[in-house]
Residue frames relative to the residue before (quaternion, step in Angstrom):
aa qw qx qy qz dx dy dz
X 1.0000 0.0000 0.0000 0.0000 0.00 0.00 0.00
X 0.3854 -0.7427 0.4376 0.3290 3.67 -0.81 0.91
X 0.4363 -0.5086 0.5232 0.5265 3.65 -0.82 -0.69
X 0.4640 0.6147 -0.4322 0.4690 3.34 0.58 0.70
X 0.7053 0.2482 -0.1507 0.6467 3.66 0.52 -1.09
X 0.5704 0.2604 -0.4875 0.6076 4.45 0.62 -0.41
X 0.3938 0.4986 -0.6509 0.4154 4.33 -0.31 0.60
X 0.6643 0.6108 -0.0842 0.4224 2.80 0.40 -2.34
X 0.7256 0.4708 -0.2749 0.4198 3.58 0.06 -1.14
X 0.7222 0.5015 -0.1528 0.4512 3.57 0.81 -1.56
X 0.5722 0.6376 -0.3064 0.4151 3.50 1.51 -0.86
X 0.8360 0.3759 -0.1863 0.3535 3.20 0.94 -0.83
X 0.3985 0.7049 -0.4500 0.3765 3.15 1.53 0.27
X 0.4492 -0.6414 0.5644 0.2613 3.68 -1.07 0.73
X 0.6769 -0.5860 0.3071 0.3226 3.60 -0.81 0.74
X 0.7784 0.3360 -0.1907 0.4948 3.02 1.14 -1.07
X 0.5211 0.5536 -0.3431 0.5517 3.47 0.99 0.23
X 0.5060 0.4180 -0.3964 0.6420 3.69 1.49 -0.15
X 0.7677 0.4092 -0.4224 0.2544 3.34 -0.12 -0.62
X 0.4918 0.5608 -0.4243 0.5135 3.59 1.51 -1.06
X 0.6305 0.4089 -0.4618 0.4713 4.36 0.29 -1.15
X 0.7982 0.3215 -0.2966 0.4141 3.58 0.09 -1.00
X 0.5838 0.4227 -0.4818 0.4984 4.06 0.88 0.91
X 0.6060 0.3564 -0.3984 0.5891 3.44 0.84 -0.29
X 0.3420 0.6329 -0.4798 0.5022 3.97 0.41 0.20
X 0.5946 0.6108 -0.3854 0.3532 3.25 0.33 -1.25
X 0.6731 0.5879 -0.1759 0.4128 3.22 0.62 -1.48
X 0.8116 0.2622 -0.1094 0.5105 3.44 0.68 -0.50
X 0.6722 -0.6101 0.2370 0.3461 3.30 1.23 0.88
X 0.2489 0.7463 -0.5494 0.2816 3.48 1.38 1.19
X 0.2330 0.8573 -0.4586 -0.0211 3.76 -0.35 -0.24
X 0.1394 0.7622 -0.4603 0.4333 3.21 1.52 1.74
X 0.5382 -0.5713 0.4322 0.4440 3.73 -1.19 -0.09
X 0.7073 -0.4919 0.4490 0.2369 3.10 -1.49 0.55
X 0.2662 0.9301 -0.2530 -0.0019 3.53 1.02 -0.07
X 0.3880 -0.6636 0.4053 0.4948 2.92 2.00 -0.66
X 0.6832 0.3390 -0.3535 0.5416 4.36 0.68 -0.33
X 0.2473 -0.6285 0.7033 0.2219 3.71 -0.86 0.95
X 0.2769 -0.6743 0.6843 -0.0226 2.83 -1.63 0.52
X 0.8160 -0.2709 0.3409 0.3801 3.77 -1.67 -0.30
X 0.8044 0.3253 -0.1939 0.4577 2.95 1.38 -1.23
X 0.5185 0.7008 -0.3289 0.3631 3.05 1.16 -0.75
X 0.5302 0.6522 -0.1537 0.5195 3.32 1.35 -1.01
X 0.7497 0.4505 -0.2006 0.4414 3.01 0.27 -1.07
X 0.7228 0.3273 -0.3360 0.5075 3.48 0.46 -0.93
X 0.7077 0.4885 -0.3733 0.3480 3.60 0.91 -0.40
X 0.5311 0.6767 -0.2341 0.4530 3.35 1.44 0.42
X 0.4867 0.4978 -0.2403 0.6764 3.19 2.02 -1.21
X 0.5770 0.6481 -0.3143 0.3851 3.73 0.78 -0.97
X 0.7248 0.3611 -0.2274 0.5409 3.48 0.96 -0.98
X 0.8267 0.4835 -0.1449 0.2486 3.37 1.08 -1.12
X 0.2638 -0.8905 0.2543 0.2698 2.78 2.07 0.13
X 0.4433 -0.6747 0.5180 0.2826 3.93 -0.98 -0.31
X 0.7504 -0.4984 0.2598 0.3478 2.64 0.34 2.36
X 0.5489 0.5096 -0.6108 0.2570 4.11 -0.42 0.26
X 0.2253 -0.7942 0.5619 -0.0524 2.74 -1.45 1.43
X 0.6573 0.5708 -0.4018 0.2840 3.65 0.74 0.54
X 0.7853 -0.4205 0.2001 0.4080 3.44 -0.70 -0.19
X 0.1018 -0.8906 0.4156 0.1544 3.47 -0.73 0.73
X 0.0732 -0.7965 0.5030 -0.3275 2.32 0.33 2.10
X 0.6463 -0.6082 0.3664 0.2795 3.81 0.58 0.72
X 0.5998 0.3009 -0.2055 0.7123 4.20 1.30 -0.09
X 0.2304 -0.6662 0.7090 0.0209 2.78 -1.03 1.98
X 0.1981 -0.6254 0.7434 -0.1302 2.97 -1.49 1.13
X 0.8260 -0.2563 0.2498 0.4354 3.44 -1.63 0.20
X 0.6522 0.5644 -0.1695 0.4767 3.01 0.36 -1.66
X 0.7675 0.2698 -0.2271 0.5354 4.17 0.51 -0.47
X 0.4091 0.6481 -0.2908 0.5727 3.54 1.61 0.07
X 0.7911 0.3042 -0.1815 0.4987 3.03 0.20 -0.90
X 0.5729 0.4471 -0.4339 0.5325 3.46 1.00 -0.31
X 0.6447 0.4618 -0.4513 0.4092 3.79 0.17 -0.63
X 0.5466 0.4210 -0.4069 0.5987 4.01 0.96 -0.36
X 0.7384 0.2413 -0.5257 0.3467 3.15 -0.60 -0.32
X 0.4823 0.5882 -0.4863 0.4301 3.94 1.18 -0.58
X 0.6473 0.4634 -0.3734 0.4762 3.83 0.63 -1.45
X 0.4548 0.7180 -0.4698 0.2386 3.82 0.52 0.02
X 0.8242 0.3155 -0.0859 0.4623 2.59 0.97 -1.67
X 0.5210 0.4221 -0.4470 0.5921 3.52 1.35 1.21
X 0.9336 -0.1321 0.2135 0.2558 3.17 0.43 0.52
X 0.5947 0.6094 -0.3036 0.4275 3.52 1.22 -1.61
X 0.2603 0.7550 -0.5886 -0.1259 3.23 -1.57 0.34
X 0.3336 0.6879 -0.5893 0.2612 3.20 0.53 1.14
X 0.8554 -0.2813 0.2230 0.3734 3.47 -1.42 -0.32
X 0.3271 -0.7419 0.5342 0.2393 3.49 -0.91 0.58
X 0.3868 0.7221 -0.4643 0.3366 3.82 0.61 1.10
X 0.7118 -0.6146 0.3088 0.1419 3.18 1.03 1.07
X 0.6633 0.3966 -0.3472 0.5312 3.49 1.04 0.61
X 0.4295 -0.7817 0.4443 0.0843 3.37 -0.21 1.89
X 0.0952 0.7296 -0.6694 0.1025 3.89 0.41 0.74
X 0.7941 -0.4392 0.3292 0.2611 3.33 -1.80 0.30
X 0.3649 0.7183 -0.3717 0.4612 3.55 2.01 0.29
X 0.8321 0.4853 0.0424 0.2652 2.55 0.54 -2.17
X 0.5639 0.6301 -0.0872 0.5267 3.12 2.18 -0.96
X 0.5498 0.5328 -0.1881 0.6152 3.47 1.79 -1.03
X 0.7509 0.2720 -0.3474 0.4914 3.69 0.23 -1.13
X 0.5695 0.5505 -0.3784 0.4789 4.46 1.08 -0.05
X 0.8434 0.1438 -0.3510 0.3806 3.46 1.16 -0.15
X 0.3043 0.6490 -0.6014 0.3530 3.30 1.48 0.84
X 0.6791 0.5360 -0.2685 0.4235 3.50 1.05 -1.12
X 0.6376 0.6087 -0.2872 0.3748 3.75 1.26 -0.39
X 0.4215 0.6410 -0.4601 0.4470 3.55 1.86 -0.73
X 0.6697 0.4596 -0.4500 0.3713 3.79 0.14 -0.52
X 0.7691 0.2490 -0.0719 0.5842 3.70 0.88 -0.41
X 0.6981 -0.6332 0.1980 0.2692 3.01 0.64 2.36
X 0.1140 0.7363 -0.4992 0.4424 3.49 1.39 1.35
X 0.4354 0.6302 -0.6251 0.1504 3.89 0.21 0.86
X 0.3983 0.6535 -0.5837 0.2714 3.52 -0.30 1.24
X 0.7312 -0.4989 0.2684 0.3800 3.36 -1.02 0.67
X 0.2212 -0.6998 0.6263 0.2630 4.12 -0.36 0.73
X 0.1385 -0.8325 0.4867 -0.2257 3.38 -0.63 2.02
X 0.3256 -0.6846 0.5847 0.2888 2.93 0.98 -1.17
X 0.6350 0.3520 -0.3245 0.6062 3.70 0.87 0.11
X 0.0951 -0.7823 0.6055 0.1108 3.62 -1.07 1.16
X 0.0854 -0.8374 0.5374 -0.0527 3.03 -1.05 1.20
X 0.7241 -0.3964 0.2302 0.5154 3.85 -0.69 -0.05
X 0.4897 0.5896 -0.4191 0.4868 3.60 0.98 0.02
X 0.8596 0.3072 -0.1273 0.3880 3.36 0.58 -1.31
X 0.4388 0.4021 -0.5379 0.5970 3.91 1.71 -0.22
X 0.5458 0.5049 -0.5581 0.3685 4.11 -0.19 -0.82
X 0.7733 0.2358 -0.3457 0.4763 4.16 0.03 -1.25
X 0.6476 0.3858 -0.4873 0.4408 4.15 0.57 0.29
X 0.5803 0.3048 -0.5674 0.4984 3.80 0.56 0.59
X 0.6222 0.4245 -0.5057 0.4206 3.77 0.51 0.01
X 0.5846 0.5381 -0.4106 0.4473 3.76 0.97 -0.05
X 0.4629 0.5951 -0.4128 0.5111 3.77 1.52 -1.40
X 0.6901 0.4364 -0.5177 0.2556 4.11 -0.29 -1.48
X 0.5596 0.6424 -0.3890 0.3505 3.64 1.09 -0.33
X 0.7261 0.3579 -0.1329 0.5718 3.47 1.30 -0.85
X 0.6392 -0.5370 0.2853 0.4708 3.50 1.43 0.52
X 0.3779 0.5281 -0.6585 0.3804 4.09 0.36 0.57
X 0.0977 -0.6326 0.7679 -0.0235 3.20 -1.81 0.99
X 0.6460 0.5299 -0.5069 0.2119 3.51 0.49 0.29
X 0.7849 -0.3172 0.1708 0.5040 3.77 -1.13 -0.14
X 0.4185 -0.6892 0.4848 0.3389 2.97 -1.26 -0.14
X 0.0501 -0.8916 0.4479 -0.0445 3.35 1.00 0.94
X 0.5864 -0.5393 0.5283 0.2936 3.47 0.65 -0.92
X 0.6676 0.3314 -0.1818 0.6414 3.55 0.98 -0.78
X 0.3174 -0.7891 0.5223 -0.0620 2.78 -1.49 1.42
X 0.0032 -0.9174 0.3688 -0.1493 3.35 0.47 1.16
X 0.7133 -0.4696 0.1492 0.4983 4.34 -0.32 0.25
X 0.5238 0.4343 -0.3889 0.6211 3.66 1.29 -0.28
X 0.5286 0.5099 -0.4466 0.5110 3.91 0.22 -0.75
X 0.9145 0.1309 -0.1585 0.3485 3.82 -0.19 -1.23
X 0.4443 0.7173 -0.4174 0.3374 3.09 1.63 0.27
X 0.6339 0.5778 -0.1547 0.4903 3.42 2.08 -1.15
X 0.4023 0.5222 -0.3491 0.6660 3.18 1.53 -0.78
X 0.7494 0.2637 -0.3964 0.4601 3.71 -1.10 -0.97
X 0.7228 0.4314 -0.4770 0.2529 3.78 0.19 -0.75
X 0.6523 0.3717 -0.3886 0.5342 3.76 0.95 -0.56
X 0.7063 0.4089 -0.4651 0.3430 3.43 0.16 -0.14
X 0.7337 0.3107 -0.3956 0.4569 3.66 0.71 0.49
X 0.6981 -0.5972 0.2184 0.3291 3.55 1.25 1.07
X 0.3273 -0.6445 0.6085 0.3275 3.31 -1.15 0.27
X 0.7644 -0.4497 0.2375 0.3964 4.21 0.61 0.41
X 0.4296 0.7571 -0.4597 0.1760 3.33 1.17 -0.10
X 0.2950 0.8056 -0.4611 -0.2264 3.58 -0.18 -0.09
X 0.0531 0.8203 -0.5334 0.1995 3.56 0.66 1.17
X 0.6865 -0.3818 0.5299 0.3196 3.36 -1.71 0.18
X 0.0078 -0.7282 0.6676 0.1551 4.33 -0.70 0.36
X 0.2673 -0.7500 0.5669 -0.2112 2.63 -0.02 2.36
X 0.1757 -0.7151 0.5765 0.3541 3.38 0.49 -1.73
X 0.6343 0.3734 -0.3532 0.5775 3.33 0.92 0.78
X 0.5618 -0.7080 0.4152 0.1039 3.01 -0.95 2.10
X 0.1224 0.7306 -0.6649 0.0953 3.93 -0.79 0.62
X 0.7069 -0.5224 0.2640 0.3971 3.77 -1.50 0.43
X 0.4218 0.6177 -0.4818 0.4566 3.84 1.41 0.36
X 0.7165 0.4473 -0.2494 0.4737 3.42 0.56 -1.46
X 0.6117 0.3670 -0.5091 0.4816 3.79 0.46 -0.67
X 0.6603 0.6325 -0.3516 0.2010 3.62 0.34 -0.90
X 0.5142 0.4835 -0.2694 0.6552 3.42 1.49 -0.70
X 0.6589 0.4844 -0.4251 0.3879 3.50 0.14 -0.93
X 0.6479 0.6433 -0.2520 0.3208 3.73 1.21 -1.26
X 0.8944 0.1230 -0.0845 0.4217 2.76 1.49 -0.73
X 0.0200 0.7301 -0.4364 0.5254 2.48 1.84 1.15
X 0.7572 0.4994 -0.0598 0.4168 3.64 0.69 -1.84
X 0.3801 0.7250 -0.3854 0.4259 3.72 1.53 -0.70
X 0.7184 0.4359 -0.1930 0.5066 3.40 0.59 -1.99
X 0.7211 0.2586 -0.4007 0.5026 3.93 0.63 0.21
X 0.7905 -0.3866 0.2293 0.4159 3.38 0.59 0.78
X 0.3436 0.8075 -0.4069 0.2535 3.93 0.95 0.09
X 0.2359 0.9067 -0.3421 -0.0722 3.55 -0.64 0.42
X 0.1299 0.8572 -0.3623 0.3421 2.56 1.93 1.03
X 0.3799 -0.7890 0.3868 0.2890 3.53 -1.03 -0.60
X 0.5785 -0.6918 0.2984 0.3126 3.15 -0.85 1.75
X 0.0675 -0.8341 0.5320 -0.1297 3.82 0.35 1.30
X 0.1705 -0.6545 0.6437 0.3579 3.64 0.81 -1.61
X 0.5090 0.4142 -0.5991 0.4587 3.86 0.41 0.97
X 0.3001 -0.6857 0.6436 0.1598 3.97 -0.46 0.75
X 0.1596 0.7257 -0.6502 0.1587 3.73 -1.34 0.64
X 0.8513 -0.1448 0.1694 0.4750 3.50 -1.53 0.54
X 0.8444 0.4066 -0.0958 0.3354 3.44 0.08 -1.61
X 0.5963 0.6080 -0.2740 0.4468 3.13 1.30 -0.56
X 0.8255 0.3403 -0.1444 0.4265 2.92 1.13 -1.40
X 0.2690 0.6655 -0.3797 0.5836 3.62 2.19 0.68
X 0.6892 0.3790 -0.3270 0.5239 3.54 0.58 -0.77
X 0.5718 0.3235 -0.4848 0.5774 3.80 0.21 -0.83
X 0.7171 0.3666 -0.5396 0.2453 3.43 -0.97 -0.97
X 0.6770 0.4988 -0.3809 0.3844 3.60 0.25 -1.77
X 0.5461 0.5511 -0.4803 0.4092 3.90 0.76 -0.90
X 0.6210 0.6065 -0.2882 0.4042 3.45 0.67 -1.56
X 0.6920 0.6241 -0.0640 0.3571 3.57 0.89 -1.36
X 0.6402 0.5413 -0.2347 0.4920 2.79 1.12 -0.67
X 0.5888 0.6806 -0.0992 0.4246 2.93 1.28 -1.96
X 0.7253 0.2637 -0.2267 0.5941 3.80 1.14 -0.55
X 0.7982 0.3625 -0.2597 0.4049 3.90 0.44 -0.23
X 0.6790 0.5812 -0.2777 0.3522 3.19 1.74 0.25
């Protein structure tokens, strides 16, 4: 796609339908204003969003290594660079709540998780389908949502920041989990953006 037609592409998005793409972003390390115009970046983090951080185990609600290691590679994109071997030390815990400020994460980045910081990873989980409270306690629906964004919504494109029929696709079904039932085509429409929002929706009344 040139930057010509992703102009074009972004042009037609309705403000408020930018702003829902550029909240789910969030998720993928966006951490721009809300503004309603995606952008490069905006893109981008919705792309990580689809492409998740490479976890491969079961999502089955009991983090294990395998959901470890996914939370590093999340703590990446705050920062982390130590080792990807799945032991959550006070590194790894810092670069998860640099990444948690996007999801009402306003405690101190310590390296010590505490109810502040499982509370902003069940607001990350509503992304992977959690509807329960935000209570703080982190229980098999809690890590079942967690495991679900950390093993992606299918994207495996390039995080270019420039939208193409891969990125709508993830986004499509990204949007499933908000009630979508269109088909995962990569042409966005009404319905598509109904699913993101309701997802979004949920996320605030739940």
């Amino acid at each position: 796609m040139t930057t010509e037609t992703a102009a074009a592409s972004s042009a037609a998005i309705a403000s408020a339908d930018g702003i829902t793409l550029q909240r789910i972003a969030r998720a993928g390390g966006y951490a721009g204003p809300n503004d309603g115009v995606p952008g490069p970046n905006t893109w981008k983090g919705l792309q990580q969003t689809g492409k998740g951080y490479a976890y491969a185990g079961h999502i089955d609600g009991h983090p294990g290594p395998a959901t470890w290691e996914g939370l590093q590679r999340l703590a990446v994109k705050g920062g982390y660079t130590g080792p990807i071997d799945a032991v959550m030390g006070p590194a790894s815990w810092k670069g998860v709540q640099t990444v948690l400020a996007g999801f009402g994460y306003a405690g101190p980045v310590d390296g010590i998780p505490g109810p502040a910081t499982n509370t902003a990873l069940q607001v990350l989980a509503r992304i992977g389908g959690y509807f329960g409270p935000y209570n703080g306690v982190l229980g098999p629906n809690s890590w079942r949502g967690v495991q679900t964004v950390l093993s992606g919504a299918g994207y495996a494109g390039p995080v270019d920041g420039v939208p193409g029929p891969n990125t709508w696709k993830a986004l499509q079904r990204i949007a499933q989990r908000g009630g979508y039932a269109g088909p995962v085509d990569g042409v966005p429409g009404p319905n598509t953006y109904a699913g993101l929002a309701a997802l979004l929706l949920r996320s605030e009344h739940d």
